[in-house]
C-alpha positions in Angstrom: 154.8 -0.5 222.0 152.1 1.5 223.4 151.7 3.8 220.9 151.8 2.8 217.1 151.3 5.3 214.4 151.4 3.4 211.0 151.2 5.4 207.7 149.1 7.8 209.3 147.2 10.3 207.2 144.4 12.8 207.3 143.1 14.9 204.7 140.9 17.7 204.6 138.4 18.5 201.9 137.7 21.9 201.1 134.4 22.7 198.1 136.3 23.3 195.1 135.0 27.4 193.8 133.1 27.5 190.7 134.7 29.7 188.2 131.6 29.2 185.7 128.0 29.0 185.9 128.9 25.6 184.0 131.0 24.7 187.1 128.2 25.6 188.9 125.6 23.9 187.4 127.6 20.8 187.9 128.5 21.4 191.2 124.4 21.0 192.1 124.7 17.4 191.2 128.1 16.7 192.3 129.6 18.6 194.8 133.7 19.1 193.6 136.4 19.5 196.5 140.3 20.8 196.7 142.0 18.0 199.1 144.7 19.3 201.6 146.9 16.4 202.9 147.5 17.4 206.4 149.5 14.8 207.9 150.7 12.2 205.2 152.2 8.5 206.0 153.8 9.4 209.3 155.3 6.4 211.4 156.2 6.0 214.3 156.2 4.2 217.8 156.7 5.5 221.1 157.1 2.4 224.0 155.6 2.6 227.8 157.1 5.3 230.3 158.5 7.4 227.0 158.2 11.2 227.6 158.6 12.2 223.8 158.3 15.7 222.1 155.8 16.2 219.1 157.6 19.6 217.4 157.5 21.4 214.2 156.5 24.7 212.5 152.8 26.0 212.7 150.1 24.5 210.4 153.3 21.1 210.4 150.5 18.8 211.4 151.5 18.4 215.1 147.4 19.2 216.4 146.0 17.1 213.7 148.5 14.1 214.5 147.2 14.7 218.5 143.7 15.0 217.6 144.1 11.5 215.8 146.1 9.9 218.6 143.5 10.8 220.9 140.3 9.9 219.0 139.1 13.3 217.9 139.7 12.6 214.2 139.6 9.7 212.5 142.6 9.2 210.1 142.0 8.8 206.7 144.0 6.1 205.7 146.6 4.6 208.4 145.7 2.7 211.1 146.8 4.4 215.1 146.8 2.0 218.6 147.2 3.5 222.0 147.4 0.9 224.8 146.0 -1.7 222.3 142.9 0.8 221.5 141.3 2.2 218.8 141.2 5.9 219.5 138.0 6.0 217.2 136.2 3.0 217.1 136.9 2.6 221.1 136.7 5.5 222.2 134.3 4.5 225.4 137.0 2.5 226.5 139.7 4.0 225.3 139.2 7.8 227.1 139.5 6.2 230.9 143.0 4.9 229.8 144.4 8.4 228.8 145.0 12.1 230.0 144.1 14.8 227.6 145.6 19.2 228.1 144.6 21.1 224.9 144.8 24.9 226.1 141.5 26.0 225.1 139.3 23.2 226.3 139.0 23.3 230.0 138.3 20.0 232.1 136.6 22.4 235.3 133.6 23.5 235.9 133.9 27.4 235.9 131.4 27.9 238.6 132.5 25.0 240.9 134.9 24.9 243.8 138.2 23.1 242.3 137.5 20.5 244.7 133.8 19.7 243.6 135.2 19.7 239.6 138.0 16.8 241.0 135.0 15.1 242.7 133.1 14.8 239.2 136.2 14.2 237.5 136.7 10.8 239.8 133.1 9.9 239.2 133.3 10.5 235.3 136.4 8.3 235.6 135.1 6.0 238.3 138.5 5.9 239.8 139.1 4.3 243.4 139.4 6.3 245.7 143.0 5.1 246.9 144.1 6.0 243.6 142.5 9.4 243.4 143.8 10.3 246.8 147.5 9.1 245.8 147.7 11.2 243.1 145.6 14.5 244.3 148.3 14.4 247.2 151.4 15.0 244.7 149.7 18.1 243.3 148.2 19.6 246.4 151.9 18.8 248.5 154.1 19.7 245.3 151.7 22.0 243.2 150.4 24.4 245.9 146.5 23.5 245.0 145.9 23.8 248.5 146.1 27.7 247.9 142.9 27.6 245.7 141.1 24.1 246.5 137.9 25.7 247.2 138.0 28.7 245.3 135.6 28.2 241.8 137.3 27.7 238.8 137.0 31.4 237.0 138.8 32.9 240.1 141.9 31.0 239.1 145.0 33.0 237.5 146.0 31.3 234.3 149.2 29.3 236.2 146.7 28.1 238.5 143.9 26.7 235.9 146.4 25.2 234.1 148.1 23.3 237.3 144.6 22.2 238.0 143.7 21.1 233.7 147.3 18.8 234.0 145.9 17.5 237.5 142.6 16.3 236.2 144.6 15.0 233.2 146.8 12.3 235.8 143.9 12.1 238.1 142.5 8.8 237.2 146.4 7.4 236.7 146.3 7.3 233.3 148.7 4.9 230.9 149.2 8.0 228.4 148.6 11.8 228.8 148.7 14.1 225.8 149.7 17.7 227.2 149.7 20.2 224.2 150.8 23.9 225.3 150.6 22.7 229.0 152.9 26.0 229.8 152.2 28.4 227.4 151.7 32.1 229.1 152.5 30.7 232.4 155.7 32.9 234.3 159.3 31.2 235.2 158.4 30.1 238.6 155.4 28.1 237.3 156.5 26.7 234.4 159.6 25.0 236.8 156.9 23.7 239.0 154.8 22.1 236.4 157.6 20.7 234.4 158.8 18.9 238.0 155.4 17.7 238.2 155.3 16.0 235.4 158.2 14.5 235.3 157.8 13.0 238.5 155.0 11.4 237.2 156.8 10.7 233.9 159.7 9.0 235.9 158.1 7.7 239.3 154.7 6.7 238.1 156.0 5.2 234.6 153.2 7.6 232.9 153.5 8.3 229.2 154.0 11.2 227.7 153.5 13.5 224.3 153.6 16.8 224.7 153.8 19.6 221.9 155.1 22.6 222.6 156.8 25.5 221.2 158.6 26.3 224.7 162.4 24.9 223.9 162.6 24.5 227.9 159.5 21.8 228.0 161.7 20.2 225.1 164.9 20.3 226.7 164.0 19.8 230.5 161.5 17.0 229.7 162.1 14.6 227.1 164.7 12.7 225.8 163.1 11.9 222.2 161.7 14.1 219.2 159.6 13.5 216.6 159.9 16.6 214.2 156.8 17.1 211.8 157.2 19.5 208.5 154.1 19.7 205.9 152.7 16.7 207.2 155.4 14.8 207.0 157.7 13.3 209.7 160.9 14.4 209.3 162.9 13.2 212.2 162.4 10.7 215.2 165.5 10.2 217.1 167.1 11.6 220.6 167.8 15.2 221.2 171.6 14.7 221.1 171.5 12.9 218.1 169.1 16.0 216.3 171.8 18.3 217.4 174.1 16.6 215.6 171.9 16.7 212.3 170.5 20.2 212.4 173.5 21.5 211.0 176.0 23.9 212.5 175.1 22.8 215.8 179.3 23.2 217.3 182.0 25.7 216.6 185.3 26.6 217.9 185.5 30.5 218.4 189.1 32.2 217.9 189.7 35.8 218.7 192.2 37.2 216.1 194.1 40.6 215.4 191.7 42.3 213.3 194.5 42.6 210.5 195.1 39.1 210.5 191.2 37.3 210.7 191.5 38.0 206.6 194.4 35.7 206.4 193.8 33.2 208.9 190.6 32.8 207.5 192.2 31.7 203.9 194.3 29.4 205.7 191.3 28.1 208.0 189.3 27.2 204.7 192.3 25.4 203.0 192.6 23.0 205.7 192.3 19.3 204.5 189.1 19.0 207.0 187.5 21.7 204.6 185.0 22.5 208.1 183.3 25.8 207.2 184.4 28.8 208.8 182.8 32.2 209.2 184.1 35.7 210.7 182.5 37.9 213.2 184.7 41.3 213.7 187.8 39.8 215.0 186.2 36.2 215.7 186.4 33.1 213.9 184.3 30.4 214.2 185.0 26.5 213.0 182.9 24.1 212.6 183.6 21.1 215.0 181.5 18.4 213.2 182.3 15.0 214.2 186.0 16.4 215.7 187.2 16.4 212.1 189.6 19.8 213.6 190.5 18.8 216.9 191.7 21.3 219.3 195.4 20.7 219.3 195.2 21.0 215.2 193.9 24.3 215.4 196.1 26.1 217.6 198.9 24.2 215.5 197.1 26.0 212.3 196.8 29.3 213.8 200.1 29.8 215.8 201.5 31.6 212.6 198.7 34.6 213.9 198.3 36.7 217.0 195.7 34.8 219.1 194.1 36.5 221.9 191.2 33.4 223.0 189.9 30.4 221.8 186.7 28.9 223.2 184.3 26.1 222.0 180.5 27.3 221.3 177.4 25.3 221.0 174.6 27.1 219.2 171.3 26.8 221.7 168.5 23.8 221.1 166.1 26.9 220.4 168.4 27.9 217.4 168.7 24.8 215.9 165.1 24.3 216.0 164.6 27.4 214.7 167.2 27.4 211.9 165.4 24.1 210.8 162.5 26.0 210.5 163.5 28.8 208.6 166.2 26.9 206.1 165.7 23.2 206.7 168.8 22.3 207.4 168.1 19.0 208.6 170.7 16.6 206.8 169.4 14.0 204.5 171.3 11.4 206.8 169.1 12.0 209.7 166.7 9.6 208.4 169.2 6.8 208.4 169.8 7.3 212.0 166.5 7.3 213.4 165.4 5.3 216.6 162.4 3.9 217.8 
C-alpha cells in the first residue's frame, strides 16, 4: 500500500482556566491542560493509482488527518507511511515524492511571471527537465496556461491561480498529491477543466490521489472510494455505490395516486410483508426499494385495487445522502462490516 494510516491520532492541548487563585497558584508550577482528541484511532490504507475522497462535516478531522499525512503535524500516537516515508521524521525526502493544494497557501511567487515561479519550482524539486516539460505540456495544451504564462502571479483570477497551485503540485511527477478545496469558488466551466486534468493524471500517469472537498461533483466525478470522517473518528471506507446503499433512504419507488385514495393505499403499502417504509407527498407515494425487497411487478400487483396515474423509480442525489448523514447520521451500523480496502 502506499499509504498506511494505523491507529492514527492527534490531540490538541488547550491551558486548562483557573477558577481559583488556588488553581492558579498551582498552575505557576504546573501548567494544567483540557485535551481535545481530534482525530482518534483512524485506519486505513489507500494502494498506488487510488483517487480516494477524504469527506465529513466541518471541524470532522479531515484537515488535521491531511496535515498528518503530509508531515505538517506529527500524530500523537499512531504511526502514518506515504510511499515508505515518514511524513515527520523524513520529511527532506519525503516532500520531493508528493504534491501538496491547501487553498490558502500559495506555491507562486506573487510578483513573478508564472513562468519564472515554474522555473523555481523545478529547481526546488530538481526535476529533469524531460519530466518537467512532459508534464507543463498537459496543463499549458489542456489547462489554457498559455493565456497567462507570463503574466505575475497577483494578476491571476482565482480559476487561474488555482489551475497554476494544482500544476506546481504534479510538476515534479509526484507518487501522491493531496488537493484539499482544489475547486472551491471556481465557476462551472473551470471546475470541468480541472477535474479532467486531474483525472488524466489520476488515470494516465497512475498519480495518487486524496482530495477533500465539500463539492459533491469532485466526489462524484473523481473518485471511486470514500473515507467518511465524524468527530475524529472514521466512520466509513468503502466505494461510493456501496455508501449509497448504507446512507439510508438512498432508493424509492414514487406512485401518483388519487388524492382520496393515497390515505388508503398508504395503510395497505405499510402492511405489506416487506414492511419497506413509505411516506406521502400530496398525491405521491414513495417506497423504499432497499435491497429490491418490493419489486416492481409486486407493487403494481399491491396497488391495482387504487387509481394510479404514474409510477417512477427515484434515487435521492449523492449530495443528499451526504448531507442527511450529516445532519441525522444515518449511516447503518452494518456499514462497518462491509468496508474495503
Amino acid at each position: 500500500m502506499l499509504i498506511q494510516a494505523e491507529n492514527l491520532s492527534r490531540i490538541y492541548k488547550t491551558p486548562r482556566a483557573a477558577k481559583s487563585w488556588r488553581e492558579r497558584f498551582t498552575q505557576l508550577v504546573q501548567a494544567q491542560y483540557n485535551e481535545n482528541k481530534s482525530v482518534s484511532d483512524v485506519n486505513f490504507a489507500i494502494a498506488r493509482g487510488e483517487c480516494v475522497a477524504l469527506v465529513g462535516p466541518n471541524g470532522a478531522g479531515k484537515s488535521t488527518t491531511i496535515k498528518m499525512l503530509t508531515g505538517i503535524l506529527a500524530p500523537s500516537s499512531g504511526r502514518v507511511t506515504v510511499a515508505g516515508f515518514d511524513p515527520m521524521r523524513q520529511r527532506q525526502q519525503y516532500v520531493k515524492r508528493i504534491g501538496v493544494v491547501f487553498g490558502q497557501r500559495s506555491q507562486l511567487w506573487q510578483d513573478l511571471p508564472v513562468r519564472d515561479s515554474f522555473s523555481i519550482l523545478q529547481a526546488l524539486f530538481d526535476v529533469p527537465d524531460a519530466v518537467y516539460q512532459q508534464q507543463l505540456k498537459l496543463f499549458r495544451a489542456d489547462g489554457g496556461m498559455d493565456e497567462f504564462w507570463d503574466r505575475p502571479a497577483r494578476t491571476l483570477s482565482l480559476g487561474q491561480r488555482m489551475l497554476c497551485e494544482i500544476a506546481a503540485a504534479f510538476v515534479h511527477a509526484p507518487e501522491v498529491v493531496f488537493l484539499d478545496e482544489p475547486t472551491i469558488g471556481l465557476d462551472l466551466e473551470m471546475k470541468s477543466r480541472m477535474r479532467a486534468l486531474i483525472r488524466k493524471l489520476n488515470q494516465e500517469a497512475g498519480t495518487t490521489v486524496l482530495i477533500t472537498s465539500h463539492d459533491v461533483g469532485d466526489i462524484e466525478r473523481l473518485t471511486r472510494r470514500l473515507l467518511l470522517i465524524d468527530h475524529g473518528t472514521l466512520r466509513f471506507d468503502g466505494s461510493l455505490s456501496d455508501f449509497r446503499a448504507h446512507a439510508g433512504d438512498g432508493r424509492w419507488w414514487a406512485a401518483r395516486i388519487d388524492a382520496s385514495q393515497v390515505a388508503a393505499a398508504n395503510e395497505v403499502l405499510s402492511a405489506h410483508p416487506a414492511a419497506l417504509p413509505v411516506r406521502s407527498n400530496g398525491d405521491w407515494l414513495e417506497i423504499a426499494r432497499q435491497d429490491e425487497a418490493l419489486p416492481f411487478a409486486d407493487l403494481v400487483k399491491t396497488l391495482a385495487p387504487f387509481t394510479v396515474h404514474e409510477i417512477k423509480p427515484v434515487e435521492q442525489s449523492f449530495e443528499d445522502l451526504l448531507h442527511g448523514f450529516y445532519v441525522g447520521k444515518n449511516l447503518r451500523a452494518d456499514a462497518a462490516e462491509d468496508v474495503t480496502v
